[in-house]
FIDO-726097 format. One record per residue: residue number from 1; residue in three letters; y, x, z of N, C-alpha, C, O, CB in turn. Coordinates in steps of 0.1 Angstrom, whole numbers, plus 5000, padded with zeros to 4 digits. Glycine has a CB too. Layout:
FIDO-726097
     k     r   n_yy   n_xx   n_zz   ca_yy   ca_xx   ca_zz   c_yy   c_xx   c_zz   o_yy   o_xx   o_zz   cb_yy   cb_xx   cb_zz
   NUM   ala      Y      X      Z       Y       X       Z      Y      X      Z      Y      X      Z       Y       X       Z
...
//
This chain:
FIDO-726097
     k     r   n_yy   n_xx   n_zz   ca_yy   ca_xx   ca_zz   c_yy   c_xx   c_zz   o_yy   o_xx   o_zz   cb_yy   cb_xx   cb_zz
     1   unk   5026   5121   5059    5014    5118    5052   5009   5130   5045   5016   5139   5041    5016    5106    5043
     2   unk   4995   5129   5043    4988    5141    5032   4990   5133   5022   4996   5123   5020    4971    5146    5033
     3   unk   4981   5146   5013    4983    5144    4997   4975   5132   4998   4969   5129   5009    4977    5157    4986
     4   unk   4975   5123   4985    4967    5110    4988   4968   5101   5001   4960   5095   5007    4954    5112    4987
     5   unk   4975   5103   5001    4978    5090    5011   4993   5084   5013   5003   5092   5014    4973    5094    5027
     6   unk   4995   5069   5013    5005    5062    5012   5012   5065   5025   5005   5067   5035    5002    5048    5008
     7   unk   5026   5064   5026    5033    5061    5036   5033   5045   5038   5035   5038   5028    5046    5067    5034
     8   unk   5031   5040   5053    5038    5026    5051   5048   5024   5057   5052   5035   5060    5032    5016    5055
     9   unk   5058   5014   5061    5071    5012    5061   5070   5016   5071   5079   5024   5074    5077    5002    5059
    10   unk   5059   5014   5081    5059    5017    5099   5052   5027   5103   5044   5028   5112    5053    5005    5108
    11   unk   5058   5041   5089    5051    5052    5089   5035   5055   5092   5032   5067   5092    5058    5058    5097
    12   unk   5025   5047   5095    5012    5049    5093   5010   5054   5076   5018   5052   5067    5003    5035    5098
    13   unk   4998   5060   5076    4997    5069    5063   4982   5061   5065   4976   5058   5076    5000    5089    5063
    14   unk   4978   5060   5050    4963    5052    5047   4965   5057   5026   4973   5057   5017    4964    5027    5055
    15   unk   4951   5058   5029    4945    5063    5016   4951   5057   5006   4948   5045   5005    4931    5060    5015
    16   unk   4959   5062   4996    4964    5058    4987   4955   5050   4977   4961   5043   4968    4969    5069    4982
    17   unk   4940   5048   4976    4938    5042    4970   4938   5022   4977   4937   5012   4971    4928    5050    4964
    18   unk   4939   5024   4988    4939    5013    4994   4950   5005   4992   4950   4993   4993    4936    5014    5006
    19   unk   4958   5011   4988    4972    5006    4983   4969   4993   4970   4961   4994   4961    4980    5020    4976
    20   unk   4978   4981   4970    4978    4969    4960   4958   4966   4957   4952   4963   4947    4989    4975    4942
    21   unk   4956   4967   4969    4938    4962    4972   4939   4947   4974   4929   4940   4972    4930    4970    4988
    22   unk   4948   4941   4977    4950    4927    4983   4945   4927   4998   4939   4917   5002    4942    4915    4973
    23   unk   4946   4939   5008    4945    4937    5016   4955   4947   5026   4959   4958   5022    4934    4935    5017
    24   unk   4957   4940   5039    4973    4945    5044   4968   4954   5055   4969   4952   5067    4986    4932    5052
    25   unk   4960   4969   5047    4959    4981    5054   4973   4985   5065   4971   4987   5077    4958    4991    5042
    26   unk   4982   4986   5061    4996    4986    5067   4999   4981   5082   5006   4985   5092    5004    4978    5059
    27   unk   4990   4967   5080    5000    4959    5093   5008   4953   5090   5010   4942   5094    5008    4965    5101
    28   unk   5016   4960   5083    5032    4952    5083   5035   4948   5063   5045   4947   5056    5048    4969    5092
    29   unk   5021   4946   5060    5022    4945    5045   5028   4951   5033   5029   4945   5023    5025    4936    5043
    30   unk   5035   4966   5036    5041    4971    5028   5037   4981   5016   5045   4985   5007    5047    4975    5034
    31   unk   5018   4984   5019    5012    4988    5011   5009   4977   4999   5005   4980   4988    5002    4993    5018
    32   unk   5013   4965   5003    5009    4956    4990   5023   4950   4984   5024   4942   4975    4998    4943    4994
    33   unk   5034   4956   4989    5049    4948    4982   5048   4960   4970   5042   4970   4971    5068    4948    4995
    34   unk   5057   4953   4956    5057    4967    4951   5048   4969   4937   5050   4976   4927    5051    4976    4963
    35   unk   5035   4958   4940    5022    4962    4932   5026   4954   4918   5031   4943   4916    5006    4957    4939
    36   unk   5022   4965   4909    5021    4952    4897   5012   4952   4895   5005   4962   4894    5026    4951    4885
    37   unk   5008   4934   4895    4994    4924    4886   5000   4920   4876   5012   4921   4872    4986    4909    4894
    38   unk   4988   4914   4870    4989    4907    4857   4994   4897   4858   4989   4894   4847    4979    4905    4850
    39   unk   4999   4888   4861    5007    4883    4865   5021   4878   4866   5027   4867   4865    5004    4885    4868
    40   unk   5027   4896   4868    5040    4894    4869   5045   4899   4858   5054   4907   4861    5046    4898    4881
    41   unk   5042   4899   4844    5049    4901    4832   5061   4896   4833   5069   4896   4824    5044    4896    4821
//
């Protein structure tokens, strides 16, 4: 991956900001495991 951009588990690389968006850029959902919301205090 380049600068700014996430690895996903299944090695595709996608824009780091797309990361914990609530949507599974990835495929395989691993850009969204991981994230902290408000929520999980």
């Amino acid at each position: 991956c380049e600068d700014g951009q996430f690895q996903c588990n299944n090695r595709r690389c996608i824009p780091t900001i797309w990361r914990c968006d609530d949507d599974d850029d990835c495929s395989d959902n691993s850009d969204e495991e991981n994230c902290r919301k408000c929520s999980d205090q």
